[in-house]
N, C-alpha and C positions, 0 to 999 in steps of 0.2 A: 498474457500469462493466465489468466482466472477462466480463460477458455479450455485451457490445456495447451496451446501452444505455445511456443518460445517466441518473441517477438524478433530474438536475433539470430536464432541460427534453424527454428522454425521445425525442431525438435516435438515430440507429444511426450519427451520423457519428462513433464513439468510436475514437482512438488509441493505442496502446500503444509505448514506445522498448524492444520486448524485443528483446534484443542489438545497440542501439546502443553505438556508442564514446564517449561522452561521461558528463561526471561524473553523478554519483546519488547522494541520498544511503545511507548505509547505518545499518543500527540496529543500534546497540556493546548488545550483552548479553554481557559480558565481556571480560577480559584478550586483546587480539588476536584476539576473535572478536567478528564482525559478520554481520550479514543483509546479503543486497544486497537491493534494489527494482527493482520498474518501477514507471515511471512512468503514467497512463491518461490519455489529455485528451480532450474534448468538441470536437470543431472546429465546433459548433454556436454553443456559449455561454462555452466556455472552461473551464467546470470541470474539475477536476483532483484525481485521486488517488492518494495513492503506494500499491504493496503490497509487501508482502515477498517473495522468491521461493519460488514453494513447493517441498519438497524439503529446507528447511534444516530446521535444529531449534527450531520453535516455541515449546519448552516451556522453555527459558535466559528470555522474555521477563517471565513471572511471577514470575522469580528477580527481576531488575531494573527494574518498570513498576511503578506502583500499578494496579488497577484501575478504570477507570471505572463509576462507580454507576448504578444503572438505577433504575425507579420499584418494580421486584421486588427490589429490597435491601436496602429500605428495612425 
């Protein structure tokens, strides 16, 4: 998505709310500290996905996340 294309229907009609004024959610990795997001959406098909902004500090998230398992970690 953050290339400009849709990962599912492979559209370049892809959107981003970066520095819009409205709500988003944020991911709490600690005490008073959170990530913001953008948002991406597909105005093709609708798909949508959130990401975190880059620049913060990614590395609180493996404090507070499990990992998602792959077929290599097996």
């Amino acid at each position: 998505m953050k290339s400009g294309t849709c990962p599912k229907c492979k559209s370049e009609e892809v959107y981003c709310d970066d520095g819009a004024k409205h709500w988003r959610p944020q991911i709490v990795v600690g005490v008073a500290t959170s990530l913001q997001t953008h948002l991406y959406i597909c105005r093709t098909c609708g798909y949508c996905e959130w990401y975190a902004v880059t620049g913060h500090d990614l590395s609180r998230v493996k404090e507070k996340y499990r990992k998602v398992k792959t077929a290599s970690d097996s």
